[in-house]
C-alpha positions as CSV (number, residue, x, y, z in Angstrom):
1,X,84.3,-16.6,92.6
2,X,82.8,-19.1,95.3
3,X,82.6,-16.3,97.7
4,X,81.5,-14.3,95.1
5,X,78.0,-16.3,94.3
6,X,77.6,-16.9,97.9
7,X,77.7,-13.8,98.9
8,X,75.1,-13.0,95.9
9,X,72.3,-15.7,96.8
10,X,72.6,-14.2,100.7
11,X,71.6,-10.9,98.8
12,X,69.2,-12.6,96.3
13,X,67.8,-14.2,99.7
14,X,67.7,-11.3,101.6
15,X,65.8,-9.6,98.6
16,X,63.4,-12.2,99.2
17,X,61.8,-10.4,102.7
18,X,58.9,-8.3,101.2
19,X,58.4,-4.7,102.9
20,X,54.5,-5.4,101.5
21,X,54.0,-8.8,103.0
22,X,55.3,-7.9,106.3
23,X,53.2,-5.2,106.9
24,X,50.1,-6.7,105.0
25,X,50.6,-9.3,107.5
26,X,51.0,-7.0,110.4
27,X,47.7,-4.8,109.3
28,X,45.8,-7.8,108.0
29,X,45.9,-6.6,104.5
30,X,47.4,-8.8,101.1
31,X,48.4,-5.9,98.7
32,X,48.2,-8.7,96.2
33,X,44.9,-8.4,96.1
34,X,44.2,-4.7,96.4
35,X,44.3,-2.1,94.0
36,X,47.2,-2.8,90.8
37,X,48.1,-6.1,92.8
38,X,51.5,-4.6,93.2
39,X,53.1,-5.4,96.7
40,X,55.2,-2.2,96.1
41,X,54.9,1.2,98.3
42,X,53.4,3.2,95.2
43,X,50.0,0.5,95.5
44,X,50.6,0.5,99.3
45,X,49.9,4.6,98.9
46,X,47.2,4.1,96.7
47,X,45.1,1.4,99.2
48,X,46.1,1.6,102.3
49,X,47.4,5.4,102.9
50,X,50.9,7.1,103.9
51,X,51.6,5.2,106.9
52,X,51.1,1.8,105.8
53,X,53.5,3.3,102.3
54,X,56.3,4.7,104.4
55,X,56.8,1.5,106.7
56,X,56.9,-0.7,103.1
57,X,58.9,1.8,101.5
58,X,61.7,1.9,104.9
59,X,62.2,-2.0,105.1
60,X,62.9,-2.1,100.8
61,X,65.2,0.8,101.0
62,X,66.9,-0.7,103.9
63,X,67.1,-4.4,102.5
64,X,68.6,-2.6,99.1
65,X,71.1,-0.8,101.6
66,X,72.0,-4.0,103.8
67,X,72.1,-5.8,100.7
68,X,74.6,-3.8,99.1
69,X,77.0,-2.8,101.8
70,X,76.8,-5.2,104.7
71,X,76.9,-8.3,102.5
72,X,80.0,-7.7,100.8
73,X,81.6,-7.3,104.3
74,X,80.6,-10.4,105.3
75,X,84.0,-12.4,105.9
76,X,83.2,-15.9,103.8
77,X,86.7,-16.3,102.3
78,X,88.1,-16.6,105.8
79,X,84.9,-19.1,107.0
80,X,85.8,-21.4,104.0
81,X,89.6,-21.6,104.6
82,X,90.6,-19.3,100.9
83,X,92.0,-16.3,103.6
84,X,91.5,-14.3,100.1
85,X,89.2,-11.6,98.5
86,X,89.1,-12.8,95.2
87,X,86.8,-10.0,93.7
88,X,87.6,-6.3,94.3
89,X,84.9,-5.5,97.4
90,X,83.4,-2.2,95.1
91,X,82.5,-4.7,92.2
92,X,81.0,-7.3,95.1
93,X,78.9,-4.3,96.6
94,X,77.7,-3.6,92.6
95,X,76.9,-7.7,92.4
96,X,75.0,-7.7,95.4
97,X,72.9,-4.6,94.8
98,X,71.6,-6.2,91.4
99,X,71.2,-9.5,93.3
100,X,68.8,-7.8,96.2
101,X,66.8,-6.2,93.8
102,X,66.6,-9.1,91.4
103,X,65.5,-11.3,94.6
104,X,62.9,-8.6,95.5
105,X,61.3,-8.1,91.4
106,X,61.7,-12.2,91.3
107,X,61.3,-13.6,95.1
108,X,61.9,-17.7,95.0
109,X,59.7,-17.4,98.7
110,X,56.7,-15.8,96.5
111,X,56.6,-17.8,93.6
112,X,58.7,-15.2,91.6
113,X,55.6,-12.8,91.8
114,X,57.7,-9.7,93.3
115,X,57.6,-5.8,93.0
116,X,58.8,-3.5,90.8
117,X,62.1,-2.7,92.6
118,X,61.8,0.7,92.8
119,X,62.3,1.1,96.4
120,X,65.1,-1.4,97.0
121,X,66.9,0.1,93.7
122,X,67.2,3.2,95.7
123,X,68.5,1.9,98.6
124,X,71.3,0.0,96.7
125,X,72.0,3.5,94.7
126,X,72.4,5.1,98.3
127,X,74.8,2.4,99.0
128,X,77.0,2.0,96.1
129,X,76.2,5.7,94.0
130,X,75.9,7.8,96.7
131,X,76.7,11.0,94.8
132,X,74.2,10.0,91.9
133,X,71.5,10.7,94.9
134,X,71.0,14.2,94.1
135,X,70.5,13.2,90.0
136,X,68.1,10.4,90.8
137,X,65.8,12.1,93.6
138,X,66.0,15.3,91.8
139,X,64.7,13.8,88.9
140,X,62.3,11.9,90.4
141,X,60.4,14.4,92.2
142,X,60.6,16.8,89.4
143,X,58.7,14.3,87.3
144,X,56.2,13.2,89.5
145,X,55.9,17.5,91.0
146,X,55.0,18.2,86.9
147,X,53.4,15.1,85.7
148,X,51.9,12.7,88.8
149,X,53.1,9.7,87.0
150,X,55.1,7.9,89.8
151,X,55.9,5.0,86.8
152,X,57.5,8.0,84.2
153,X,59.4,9.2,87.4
154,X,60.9,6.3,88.2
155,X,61.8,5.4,84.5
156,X,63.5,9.3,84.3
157,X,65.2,9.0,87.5
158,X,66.9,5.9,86.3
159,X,68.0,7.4,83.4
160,X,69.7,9.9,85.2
161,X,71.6,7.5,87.1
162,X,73.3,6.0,83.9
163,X,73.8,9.2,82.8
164,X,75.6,10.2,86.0
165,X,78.1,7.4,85.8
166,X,78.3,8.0,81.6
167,X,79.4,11.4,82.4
168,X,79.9,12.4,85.6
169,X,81.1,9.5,87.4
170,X,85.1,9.2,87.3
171,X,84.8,5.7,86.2
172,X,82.8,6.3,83.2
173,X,80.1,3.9,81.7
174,X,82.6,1.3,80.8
175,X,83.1,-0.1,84.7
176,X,81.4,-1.9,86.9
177,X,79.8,1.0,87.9
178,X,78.5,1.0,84.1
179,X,77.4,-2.2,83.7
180,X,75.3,-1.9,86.6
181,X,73.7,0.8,85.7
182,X,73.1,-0.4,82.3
183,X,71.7,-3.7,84.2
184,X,69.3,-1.6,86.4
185,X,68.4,0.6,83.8
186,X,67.2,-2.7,81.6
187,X,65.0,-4.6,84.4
188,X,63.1,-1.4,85.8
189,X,62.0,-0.5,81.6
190,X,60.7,-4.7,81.7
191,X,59.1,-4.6,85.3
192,X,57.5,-1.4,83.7
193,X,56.6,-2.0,80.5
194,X,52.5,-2.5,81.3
195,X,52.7,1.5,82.6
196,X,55.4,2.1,79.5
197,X,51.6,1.1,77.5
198,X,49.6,3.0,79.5
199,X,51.4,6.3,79.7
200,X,51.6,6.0,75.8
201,X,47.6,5.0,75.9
202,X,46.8,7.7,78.4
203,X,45.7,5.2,81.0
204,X,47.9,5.4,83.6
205,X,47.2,5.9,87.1
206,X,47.7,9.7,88.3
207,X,48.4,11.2,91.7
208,X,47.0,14.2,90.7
209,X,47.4,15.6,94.2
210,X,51.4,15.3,93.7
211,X,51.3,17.1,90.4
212,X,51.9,20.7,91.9
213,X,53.8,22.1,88.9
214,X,51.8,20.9,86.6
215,X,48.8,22.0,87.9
216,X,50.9,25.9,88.5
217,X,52.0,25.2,84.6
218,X,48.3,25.0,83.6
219,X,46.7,27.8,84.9
């Protein structure tokens, strides 16, 4: 278990390196200050355009991806003298998943003011559900190609992925697999309960321009 929580504050930590900050830094911009105050791709989009978005939205994915695979490689139990893998390396690679993504909604480096996770989420799914990919995506560019809400999108897609391991995955929602799903599903509906109030309210922010079925549904 040592190696375990080590290997889980390396993730937290790496969670930590914020896509937005680096490239706020690198263009001169604080996304903190802009727009929703989100340091997210989704505000990125909004304020600063699809270029500045992308290169936010590659270094969460990849820190979600890194986080999830390479950590759980790393060889600790040898480095401290155990010579043992005391935790099955598929329920390490689900521990360090949540962990990045935790360390990027809560960074310790940023005073716990983080983003939403959306991004990094993804990246771990990639990692560790790989054949949930087509449920999640699917889902979430159906939503946002109907609707525009980027927020309802995110909460379907995440959805989908419990339901994918409920009833598709082999291991069922009563696994590791489960549990992180479950886990996932429970911090993106709190780091999105102000839009959960909007979309209910009618406020919430629209990319209109993505809503391309909706708009074809209207006429």
């Amino acid at each position: 278990m040592i190696e375990l929580t080590l290997k889980a504050l390396l993730a937290y930590a790496l969670g930590n390196v914020m896509g937005g900050h680096l490239v706020g830094r690198l263009r001169g911009v604080d996304l903190a200050r802009v727009g929703s105050g989100n340091i997210g791709a989704t505000n990125a989009l909004r304020t600063q355009g699809s270029g500045f978005a992308l290169l936010v939205l590659a270094i969460d994915v990849c820190k979600g991806v890194v986080g999830a695979l390479a950590v759980p490689l790393l060889p600790l139990g040898e480095v401290l003298g155990s010579g043992l893998e005391t935790v099955d390396r598929s329920v390490q690679a689900f521990v360090c998943g949540a962990a990045v993504t935790v360390g990027h909604c809560y960074p310790a480096a940023w005073r716990f003011q983080g983003g939403k996770g959306v991004a990094t989420l993804a990246g771990v799914f990639g990692a560790v559900l790989p054949w949930s990919l087509p449920w999640v995506l699917g889902g979430f560019v159906l939503v946002v190609l109907l609707s525009g809400y980027v927020s309802l999108a995110t909460l379907g897609a995440t959805a989908l992925a419990g339901l994918y391991v409920a009833c598709v995955d082999a291991r069922g929602a009563l696994s590791a697999a489960g549990a992180f799903t479950a886990f996932m599903g429970t911090l993106v509906v709190f780091k999105h309960r102000d839009n959960i109030r909007r979309l209910r309210a009618g406020t919430e922010s629209r990319f209109e321009k993505l809503r391309v079925l909706g708009r074809w549904l209207d006429r």
